[in-house]
N, C-alpha and C positions, 0 to 999 in steps of 0.2 A: 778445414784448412790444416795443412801440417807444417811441422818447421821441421829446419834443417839447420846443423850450426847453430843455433841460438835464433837465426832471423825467422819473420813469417815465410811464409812462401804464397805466392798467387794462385796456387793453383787449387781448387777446390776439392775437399772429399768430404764425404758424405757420411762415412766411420768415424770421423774424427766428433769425439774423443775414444772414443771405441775402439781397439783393436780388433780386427773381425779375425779369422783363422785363413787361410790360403787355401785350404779345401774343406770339402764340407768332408761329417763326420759319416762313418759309415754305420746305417740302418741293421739295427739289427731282430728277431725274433725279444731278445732277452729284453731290449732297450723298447721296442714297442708298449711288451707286458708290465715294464716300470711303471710309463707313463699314464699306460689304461689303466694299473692301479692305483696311481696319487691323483688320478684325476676323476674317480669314479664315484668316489663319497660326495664330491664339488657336485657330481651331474645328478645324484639320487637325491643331493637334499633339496637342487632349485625342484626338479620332481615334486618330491615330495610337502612343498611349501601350496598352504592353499592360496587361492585366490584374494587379491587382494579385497579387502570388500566393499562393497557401496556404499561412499560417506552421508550419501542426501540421505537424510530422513525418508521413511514413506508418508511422513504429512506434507511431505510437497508435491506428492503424486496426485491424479486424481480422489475424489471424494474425503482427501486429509482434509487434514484442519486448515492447513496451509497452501492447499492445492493452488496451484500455478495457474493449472488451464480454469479452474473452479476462478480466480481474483481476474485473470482473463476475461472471462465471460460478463461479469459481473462489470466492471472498470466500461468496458464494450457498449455493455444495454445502457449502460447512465448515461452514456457520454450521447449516445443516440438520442436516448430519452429527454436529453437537455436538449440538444440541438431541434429536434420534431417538436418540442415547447417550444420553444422560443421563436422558430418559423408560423406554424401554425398562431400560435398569440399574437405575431406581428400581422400578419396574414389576415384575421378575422377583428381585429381590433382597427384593420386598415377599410374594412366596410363592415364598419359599425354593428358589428354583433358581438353582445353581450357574453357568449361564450369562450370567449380570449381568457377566460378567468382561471377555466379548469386548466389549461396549457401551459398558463406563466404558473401557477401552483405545482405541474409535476415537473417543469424547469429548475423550481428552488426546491424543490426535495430531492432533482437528480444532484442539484449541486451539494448539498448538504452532506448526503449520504456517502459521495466523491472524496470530500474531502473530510469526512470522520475515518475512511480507510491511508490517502494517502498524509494526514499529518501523523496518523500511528506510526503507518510505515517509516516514514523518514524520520519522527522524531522518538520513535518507542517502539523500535523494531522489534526485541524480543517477545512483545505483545501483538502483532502485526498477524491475527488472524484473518480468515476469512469473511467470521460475525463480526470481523471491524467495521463494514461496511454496516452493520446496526440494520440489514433489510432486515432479519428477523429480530427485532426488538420489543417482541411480546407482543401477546394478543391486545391490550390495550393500547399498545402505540399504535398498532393496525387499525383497531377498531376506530379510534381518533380521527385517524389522519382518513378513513373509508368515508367517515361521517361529512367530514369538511367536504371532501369532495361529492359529495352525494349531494349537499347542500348548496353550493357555487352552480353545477349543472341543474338541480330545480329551481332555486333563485334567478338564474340567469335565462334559462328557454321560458318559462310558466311565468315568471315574474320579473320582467326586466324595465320596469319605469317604478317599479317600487324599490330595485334593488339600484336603478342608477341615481331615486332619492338620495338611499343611504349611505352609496357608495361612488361620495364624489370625491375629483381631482386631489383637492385638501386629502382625505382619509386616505387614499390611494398611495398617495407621498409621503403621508406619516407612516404608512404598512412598510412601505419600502425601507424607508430609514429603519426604524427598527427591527427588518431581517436582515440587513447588512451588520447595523451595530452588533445584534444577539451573536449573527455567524462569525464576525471578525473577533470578539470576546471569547466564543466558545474553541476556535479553533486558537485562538493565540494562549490563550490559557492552557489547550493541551500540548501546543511547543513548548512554553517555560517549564511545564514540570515535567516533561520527558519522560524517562523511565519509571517517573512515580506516579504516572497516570494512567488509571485500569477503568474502561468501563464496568467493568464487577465491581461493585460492591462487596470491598471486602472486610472479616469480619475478626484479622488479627493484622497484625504489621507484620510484614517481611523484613528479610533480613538486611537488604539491600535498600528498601527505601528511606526514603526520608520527607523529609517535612521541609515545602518548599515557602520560602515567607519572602520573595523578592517578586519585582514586576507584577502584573494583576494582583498577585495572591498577599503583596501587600494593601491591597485593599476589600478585597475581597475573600473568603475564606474557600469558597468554590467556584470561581469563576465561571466553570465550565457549566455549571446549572445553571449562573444566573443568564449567561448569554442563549443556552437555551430555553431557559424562559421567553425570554424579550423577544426570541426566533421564535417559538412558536405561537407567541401573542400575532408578532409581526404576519404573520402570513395569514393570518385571519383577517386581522386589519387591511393588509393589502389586497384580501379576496374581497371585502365586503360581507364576512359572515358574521352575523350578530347574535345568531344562538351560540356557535363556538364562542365566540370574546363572550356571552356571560358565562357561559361552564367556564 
């Protein structure tokens, strides 16, 4: 807008505040070679600037620690793994076959295993690996958990009026109860201490942790072992295994 006199004026422009020139300026050889050299340091340095570089870690690629597609995979078969338990359990427990037993057991270990990775993740993310999910958790938690199972399918095909003696309605309901209580203990115990809670055993203090003395851990000093205790009591009990519950 320009004024005139002191008033606005209506009439619109586009210069304004700018006084533009009435002709342009004339092109010259000398006026070219100015511009190509105060502008030629600007073009040789974006040139010469490397690439900016790859902020992801390579542990979140394939085979890291933190592999993506690897917690993918992994997140996937459990979720299957619980579903195909829990169909099948329903499924064979609905015409009275004793082998529902092995199925509801790999149901509560998909679920267990599910949520050892996602309460890291959301509450202890910079520990939030791929061994969160604890499938390899040493050859005696393998060899354990191979045993139970090994013993629920020969108990239940070979032996199943001896095992429906020992493993009635009553003990079935008590198993239950105590892998909920164990699982809701051990996972709530690893929410309240968040970042201070490491599956390692470790064997000095960091700098960053601390020493959590509120909710569970005011009564308890490890929560998270005692509820997997009573979880992995509970799933013997709710199988019916009686050599696991005496070991």
């Amino acid at each position: 807008m320009t004024f005139s006199n002191g008033s606005a004026s209506s009439e619109m422009d586009i210069s304004f505040p700018t006084i533009r020139p009435t002709e342009p300026g004339k092109w010259t050889p000398e006026l070219d070679a100015e511009i190509r050299a105060r502008e030629s340091p600007k073009i040789q340095l974006r040139g010469s600037q490397p690439p900016a570089p790859n902020v992801l870690s390579t542990d979140f690629f394939p085979h890291g620690k933190r592999s993506l597609s690897g917690i993918a995979v992994r997140a996937f078969c459990l979720g299957m793994a619980l579903v195909l338990g829990l169909v099948m359990a329903a499924f064979l427990a609905y015409y009275e076959s004793r082998l529902w037993r092995p199925w509801l057991f790999l149901s509560t270990l998909s679920i267990f295993h599910f949520l050892e990775f996602y309460t890291t993740a959301a509450y202890n993310t910079p520990k939030a690996w791929v061994a969160s999910f604890l499938l390899t958790n040493g050859d005696q938690y393998r060899q354990a958990h191979t045993m139970a199972f090994i013993e629920t399918c020969v108990t239940s095909y070979f032996f199943p009026s001896w095992q429906a003696k020992m493993h009635t309605p009553v003990v079935f309901a008590f198993g239950i109860v105590l892998v909920v209580v164990g699982q809701t203990v051990r996972s709530l115990a690893m929410v309240q201490a968040g970042t201070n809670f490491n599956h390692t055993v470790q064997s000095k203090k960091n700098d960053d942790h601390e020493l959590v003395t509120t909710g569970l851990y005011t009564y308890f000093r490890h929560p998270s072992y005692f509820g997997f205790f009573w979880w992995g009591v509970g799933t013997q009990v709710m199988l019916g295994n009686t050599s696991k519950d005496l070991t």
